[in-house]
C-alpha positions, 0 to 999 in steps of 0.5 A, spaced: 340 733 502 337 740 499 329 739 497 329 740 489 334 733 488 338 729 492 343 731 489 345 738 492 349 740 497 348 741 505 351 748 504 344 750 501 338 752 506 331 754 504 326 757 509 318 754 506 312 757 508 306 753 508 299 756 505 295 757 512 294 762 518 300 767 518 302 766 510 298 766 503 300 767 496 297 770 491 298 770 483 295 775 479 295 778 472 297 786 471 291 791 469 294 798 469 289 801 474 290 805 480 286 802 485 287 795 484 283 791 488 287 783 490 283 778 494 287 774 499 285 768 503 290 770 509 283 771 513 286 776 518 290 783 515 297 783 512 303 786 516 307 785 511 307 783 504 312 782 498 310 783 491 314 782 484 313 783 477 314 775 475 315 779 467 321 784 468 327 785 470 324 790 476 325 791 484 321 787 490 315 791 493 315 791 500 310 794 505 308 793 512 305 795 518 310 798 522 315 801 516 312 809 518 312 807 527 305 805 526 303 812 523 300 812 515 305 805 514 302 803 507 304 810 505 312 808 505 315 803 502 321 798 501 325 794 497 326 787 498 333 787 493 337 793 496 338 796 502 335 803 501 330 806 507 323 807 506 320 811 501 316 816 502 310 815 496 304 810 496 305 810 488 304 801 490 300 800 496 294 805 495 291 803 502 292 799 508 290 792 508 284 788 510 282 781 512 281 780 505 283 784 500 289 789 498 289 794 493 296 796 488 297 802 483 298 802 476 306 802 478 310 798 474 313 793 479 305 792 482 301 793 476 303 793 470 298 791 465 298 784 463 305 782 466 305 777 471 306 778 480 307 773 485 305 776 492 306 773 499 303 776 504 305 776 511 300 776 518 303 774 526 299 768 529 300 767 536 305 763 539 308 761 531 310 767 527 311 776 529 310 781 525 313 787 528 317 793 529 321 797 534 325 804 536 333 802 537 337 805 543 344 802 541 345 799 548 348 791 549 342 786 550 336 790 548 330 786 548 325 785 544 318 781 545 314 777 541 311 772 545 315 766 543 322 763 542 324 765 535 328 760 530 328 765 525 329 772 524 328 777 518 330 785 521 330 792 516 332 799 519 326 803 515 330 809 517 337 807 515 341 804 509 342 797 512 341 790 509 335 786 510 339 781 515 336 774 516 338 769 522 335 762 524 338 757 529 339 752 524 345 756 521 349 759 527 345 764 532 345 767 539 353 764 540 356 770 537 359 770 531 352 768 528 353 766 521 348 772 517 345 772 509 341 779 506 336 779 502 338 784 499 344 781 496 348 774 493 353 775 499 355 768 503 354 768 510 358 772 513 359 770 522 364 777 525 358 779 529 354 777 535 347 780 532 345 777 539 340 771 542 333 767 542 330 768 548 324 763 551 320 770 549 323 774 543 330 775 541 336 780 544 340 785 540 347 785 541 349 790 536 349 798 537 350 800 530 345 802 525 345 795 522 339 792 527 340 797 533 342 804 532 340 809 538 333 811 536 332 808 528 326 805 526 326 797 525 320 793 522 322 784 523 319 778 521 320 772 527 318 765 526 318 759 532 
């Protein structure tokens, strides 16, 4: 019956995270200096984290391990609004992250002096939660491992213009025409392609396109059991 009120309708699903191994939020007061130092409670390094200015009208900032193949990732960035690839500029994330800490720029959508940010920081946890990358090869039934079977997934091509694509299995996923959201946009669900399928240690790619599979495209995904 929804989680806010009794009230609403079964038609609207939410993803919660818990404040423990693998995911932590941070809250802070913007200070317009490059270089700003944010101490985390994750107790292991971020591989993803998604930052938004709370005060204004401007993008997610989006960076994680695997956005550059695994070479200078927090050099590049993403925005969790739109379906761009990544960008080349370390203007948000000035450095790679610690155990305990991440550093911003002075960049509006990260830093901006005295406006307010939330940020969620992301790590794998073995067994529970994978953040990961891979190289498509646009065949039928590619593989990806992440130790487990996933109940949900978030994929984004870091070298294509595609959607931040979410699938679980509670809506619909490794039956064909598996019932899809975006990030990225405001769309309903959309069940005209077979992304593919959890297996007992990762999931499988169906598709052959650039959406999550093009032939030799960079992808970077977030699977949780």
């Amino acid at each position: 019956l929804g989680w806010a009120a009794t009230s609403d309708p079964t038609n609207f699903k939410s993803w919660m995270w818990k404040r423990h191994a693998g995911f932590d939020v941070v809250t802070y007061t913007g200070n317009g200096n490059s270089g700003r130092v944010h101490n985390h409670s994750l107790g292991v390094v971020p591989e993803m984290i998604w930052i938004k200015n709370r005060s204004q009208n401007v993008s997610w900032a989006v960076g994680a391990a695997g956005m550059n193949g695994g070479t200078n990732d927090w050099n590049y960035y993403m925005q969790l609004n739109n379906e761009s690839s990544k960008i080349t500029d370390s203007k948000f994330f000035n450095t790679t992250p610690t155990s305990t800490y991440f550093k911003t720029s002075q960049d509006n959508d990260v830093n901006q002096n005295t406006r307010q940010y939330i940020a969620m920081l992301f790590a794998s946890v073995a067994g529970i939660s994978k953040c990961g990358y891979y190289t498509g090869n646009g065949t039928v039934g590619h593989a990806i491992t992440v130790g487990f079977q996933p109940r949900f997934l978030i994929i984004k091509s870091t070298t294509q213009t595609a959607g931040w694509y979410v699938l679980d299995t509670l809506r619909g996923w490794g039956a064909g025409n598996d019932e899809f959201l975006a990030l990225n946009n405001n769309n309903a669900q959309g069940g005209s392609n077979d992304f593919g399928a959890p297996t007992s240690t990762g999931f499988l790619l169906n598709l052959t396109g650039n959406s999550v599979n093009g032939n030799g495209e960079k992808y970077i995904y977030y699977a949780h059991a």
